[in-house]
Residue, then its C-alpha position, 0 to 999 in steps of 0.5 A: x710073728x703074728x704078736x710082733x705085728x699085733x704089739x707093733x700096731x698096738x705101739x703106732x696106735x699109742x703114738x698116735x693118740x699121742x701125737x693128737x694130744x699133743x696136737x692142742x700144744x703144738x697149735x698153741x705154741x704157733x704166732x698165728x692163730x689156728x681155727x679148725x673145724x669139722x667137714x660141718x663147720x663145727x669147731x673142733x680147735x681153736x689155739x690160744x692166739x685165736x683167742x687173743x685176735x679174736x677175743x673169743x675163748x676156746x671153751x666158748x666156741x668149740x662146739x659151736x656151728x660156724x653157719x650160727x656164728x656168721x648168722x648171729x653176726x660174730x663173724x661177718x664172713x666165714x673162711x670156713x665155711x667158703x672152703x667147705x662151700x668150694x672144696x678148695x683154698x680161700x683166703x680172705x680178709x673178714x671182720x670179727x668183733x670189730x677187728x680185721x682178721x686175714x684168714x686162710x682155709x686150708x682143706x684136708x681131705x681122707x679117701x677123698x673126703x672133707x674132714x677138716x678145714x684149718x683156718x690160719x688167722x692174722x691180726x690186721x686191726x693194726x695195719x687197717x689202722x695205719x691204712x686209715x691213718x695213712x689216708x687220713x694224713x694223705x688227705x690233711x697233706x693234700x688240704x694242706x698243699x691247697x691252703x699253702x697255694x692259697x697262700x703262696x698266692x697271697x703272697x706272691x709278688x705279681x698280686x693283682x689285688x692291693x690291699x692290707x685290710x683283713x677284709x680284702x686278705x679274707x675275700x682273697x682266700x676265698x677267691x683263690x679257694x673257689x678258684x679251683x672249682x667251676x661253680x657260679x660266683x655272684x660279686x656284690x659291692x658298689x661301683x668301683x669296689x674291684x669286682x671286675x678285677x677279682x673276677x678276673x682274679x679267679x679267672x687267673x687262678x683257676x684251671x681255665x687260666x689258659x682260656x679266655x677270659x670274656x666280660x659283658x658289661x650288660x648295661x652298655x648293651x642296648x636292649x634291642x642287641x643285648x640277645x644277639x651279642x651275647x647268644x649270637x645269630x644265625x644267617x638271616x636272623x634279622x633285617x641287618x645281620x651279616x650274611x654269615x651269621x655272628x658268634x655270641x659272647x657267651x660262646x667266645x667265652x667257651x673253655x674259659x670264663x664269661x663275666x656278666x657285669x651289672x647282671x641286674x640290668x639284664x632283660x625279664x627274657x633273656x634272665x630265662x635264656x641264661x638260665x637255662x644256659x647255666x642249667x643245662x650248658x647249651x644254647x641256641x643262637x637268635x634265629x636258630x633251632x640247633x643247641x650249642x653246648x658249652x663250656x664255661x664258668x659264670x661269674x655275675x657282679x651287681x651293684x644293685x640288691x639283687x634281693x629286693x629286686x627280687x621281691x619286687x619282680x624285676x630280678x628271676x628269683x630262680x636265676x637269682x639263687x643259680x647265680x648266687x651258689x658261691x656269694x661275694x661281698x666287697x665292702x666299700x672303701x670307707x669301711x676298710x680304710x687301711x687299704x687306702x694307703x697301699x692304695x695311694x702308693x700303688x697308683x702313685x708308682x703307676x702314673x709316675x711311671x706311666x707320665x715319668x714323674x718323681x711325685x711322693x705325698x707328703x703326710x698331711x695330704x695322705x692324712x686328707x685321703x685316708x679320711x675321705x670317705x671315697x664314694x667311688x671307692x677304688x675307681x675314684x681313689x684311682x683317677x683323684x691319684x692320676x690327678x694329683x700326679x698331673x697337676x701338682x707343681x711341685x714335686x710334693x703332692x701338699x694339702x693344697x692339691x688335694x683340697x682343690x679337687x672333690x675332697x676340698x668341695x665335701x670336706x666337713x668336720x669330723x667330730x670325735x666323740x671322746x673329745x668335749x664340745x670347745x675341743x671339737x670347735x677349735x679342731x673345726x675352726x683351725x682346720x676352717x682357717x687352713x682352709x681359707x689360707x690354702x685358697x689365699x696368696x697372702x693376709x691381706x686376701x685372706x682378710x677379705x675371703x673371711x671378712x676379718x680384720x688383719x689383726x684378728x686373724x693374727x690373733x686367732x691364728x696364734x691361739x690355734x697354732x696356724x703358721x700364717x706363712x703363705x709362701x712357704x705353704x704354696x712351696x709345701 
């Protein structure tokens, strides 16, 4: 009995040995990778999909103590090393020569002691990257939808801004851009440019569209009320002030959108007040101790140099540059001549349908519009519109209407460098005797204004292709 127990033992010890043997096989045959170590951290096992994940080979680091691996930084973390800490399962995510790996320990105990940790490992790389790009495009998708807003508003039918010019389109997209954020914008243009409506363009587009909109003309304000209507004043603050006291501008414009027009006009002392009312969104009422907080967006438009106000003293160079986090120019009409066009048309639908007219343009007196320089740019283009519907007899607005206001009074030659000298004259002196035959009933008058004989004129006239009917001018 005694040698059945001792081979039978003998037998299970065999089949153990085996069984570890064959342990190294089992772990490489697995999908996932198996990394195990000693109840010290070495490195005992390590399958050839740990090899693979992980880029390091088996040869190299069994044997090696995983605290000296974490430390020369071929692990970020160790698994292991947490399990033996803890004494209890860990799971984790870790990054080893710059792959992500999912690991998990496993600890095993004999007769209560840890002897070995069993890592499990999984590639992440693959996944973490896809998370990466995933976010990326999640990104992309979300510029993208802001760029499609942007232009969806461009396009849409109700545009407040009437232009063609790439430089009007360009300051648009910016607008709509800016729009969407609460910093400050300066407008920089001439009178009449439409900073007022791209102001209130922003104002449209933005967040605080459903809150007021308030506009300070700061030239308008004399200077001795300036302060008090834009700040406001408490009970008392002044020899005049109502009993109760006033709400400022600047607080009607809370939750909204203040507009300072011709900022350049404001006073030395109160550039400091709205300074720190845009440093610090509180204020005080004239004749008040108590600060106001507020919420609102400035918006500044000049048609002054702000800069070389600046250098001369005039203008804060500290308010100068909070005010200019988010600069805008608009060119003058002159310099965008397409949009002079759309521009007529817009106008033109708007008094014939405010005065319930039919006017249309015809072709040359659209041609003396597009080349007037418009000193007064929009504004002025605006109200020579209103004219040109009002007093026009016929129903097409001619030449001779457009001559009679300013453009008649600057119009002078424009000289085309492409074209020889005599070419120049004779464009100059035919346009001359049209001129002179818009402002004459008949040859005769005509004769006279110019001081020439009827048979010259008819002559002049012939060689410079000028129809000499008069009659059908005035009905042109």
């Amino acid at each position: 009995m005694e040698d059945t127990k001792g081979n039978n033992s003998d037998k299970g010890k065999v089949n153990m040995c085996l069984n570890l043997e064959r342990i190294k096989d089992i772990f490489n045959s697995l999908d996932v990778g198996v990394h195990v170590v000693d109840g010290k951290g070495i490195t005992v096992l390590y399958n050839k999909i740990c090899e693979e994940i992980e880029g390091i080979s088996e040869d190299w680091i069994v044997g090696k103590d995983m605290k000296k691996l974490v430390h020369d930084g071929v692990y970020s973390e160790s698994v292991a090393l947490e399990v033996i800490e803890k004494g209890q399962k860990t799971a984790k995510t870790q990054k080893v020569n710059g792959r992500y790996i999912f690991s998990t320990g496993i600890p095993i105990y004999e007769n209560g002691e840890l002897i070995n940790v069993v890592v499990s490992v999984m590639d992440m790389t693959s996944l973490e990257n896809l998370k990466l790009q995933f976010n990326e495009l999640k990104s992309v998708n979300v510029r993208m939808q802001k760029e499609l807003d942007i232009l969806n508003a461009i396009d849409g039918q109700n545009d407040s801004i009437i232009s063609k010019s790439k430089e009007i389109e360009n300051i648009k997209i910016l607008a709509l851009r800016i729009a969407k954020v609460d910093s400050t914008v300066l407008i920089e243009g001439e009178s009449g440019v439409g900073k007022g409506i791209f102001s209130k363009y922003i104002h449209e587009h933005s967040n605080r569209k459903n809150g007021p909109f308030v506009k300070v003309d700061c030239s308008s304000l004399p200077e001795s009320l300036i302060e008090s209507e834009l700040f406001g004043y408490e009970e008392g603050a002044f020899t005049g002030a109502k009993k109760e006291g006033k709400v400022g501008l600047i607080q009607l414009a809370n939750e909204g959108t203040l507009f300072l027009d011709e900022i350049g006009e404001l006073p030395l002392n109160l550039q400091v007040k709205l300074l720190n009312l845009i440093q610090d969104k509180v204020f005080q009422k004239v004749g008040g101790t108590k600060n106001i907080s507020i919420n609102t967006r400035i918006i500044a438009a000049t048609n002054k140099d702000l800069y070389t106000m600046v250098e001369e003293g005039t203008f804060r160079r500290d308010l100068y540059y909070r005010l200019k986090v988010i600069p805008i120019v608009i060119p003058p009409l002159r310099e965008r001549k397409t949009d002079v066009v759309p521009l007529v048309n817009f106008f033109l639908k708007k008094f014939n349908d405010h005065y319930n007219y039919e006017k249309i343009i015809s072709a040359k007196a659209m041609n003396l519009l597009i080349n007037y320089d418009w000193p007064g740019n929009v504004r002025e283009l605006q109200n020579e519109i209103e004219r040109l519907v009002v007093t026009s007899e016929s129903e097409v607005i001619s030449e001779v209407d457009v001559l009679y206001g300013d453009i008649g009074k600057t119009r002078s030659m424009d000289i085309d460098e492409n074209k020889l000298f005599k070419e120049n004259v004779y464009s100059y002196e035919r346009a001359l005797l049209e001129d002179y035959i818009y402002r004459t009933s008949d040859i005769h008058e005509l004769s006279q204004k110019t001081g020439l004989e009827v048979s010259t004129l008819r002559k002049k006239a012939k060689k410079l292709e000028v129809d000499l009917n008069f009659q059908k001018r005035k009905n042109s």
